[in-house]
N, C-alpha and C positions, 0 to 999 in steps of 0.2 A: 445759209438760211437766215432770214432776217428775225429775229427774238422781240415779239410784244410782252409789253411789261401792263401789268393789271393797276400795278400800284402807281400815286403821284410822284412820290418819291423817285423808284429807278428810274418811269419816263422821263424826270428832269434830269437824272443823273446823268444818262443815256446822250438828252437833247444838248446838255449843256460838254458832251466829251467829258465830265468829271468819276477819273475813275474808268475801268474796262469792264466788259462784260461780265467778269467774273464778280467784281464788286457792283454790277447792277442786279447781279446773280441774288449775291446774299440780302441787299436792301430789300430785294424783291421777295426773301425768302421769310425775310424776318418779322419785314409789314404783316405776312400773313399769320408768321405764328403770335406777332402779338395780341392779333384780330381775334385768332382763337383761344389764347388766354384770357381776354377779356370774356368771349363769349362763356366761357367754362365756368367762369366767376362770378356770374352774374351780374356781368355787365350789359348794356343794352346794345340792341342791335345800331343804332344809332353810333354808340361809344369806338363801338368794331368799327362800323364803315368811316369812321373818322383817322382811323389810322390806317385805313385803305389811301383815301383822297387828302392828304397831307401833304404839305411840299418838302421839298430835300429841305430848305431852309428850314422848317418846324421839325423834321426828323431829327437833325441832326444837330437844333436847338439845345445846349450845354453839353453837349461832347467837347472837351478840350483835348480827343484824341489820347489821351492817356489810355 
């Protein structure tokens, strides 16, 4: 069964072979719970969908993997 991803992130993760399902799993999981972090916090809806449509390259912007 072929797995659609909501987020910009996984789908690039996905398009570009970086990383396996299981790691487009969790990008896929996380984009969301930051979504609703923000929403909880009183951030704007705006702020949320922006970490929806983000790219792997902005996601994953200062991770030095540590």
């Amino acid at each position: 069964m072929k797995k659609e991803y909501k987020s910009q992130a996984a789908r690039d993760a996905k398009a570009m072979n970086y990383g396996d399902q299981s790691y487009w799993d969790v990008l896929e999981q996380h984009v969301f719970e930051n979504a609703d972090f923000i929403r909880r916090h009183g951030g704007s809806e705006d702020e949320a969908q922006k970490m929806i449509t983000r790219t792997l390259g902005e996601a994953l912007a200062g991770n030095d993997g540590d």
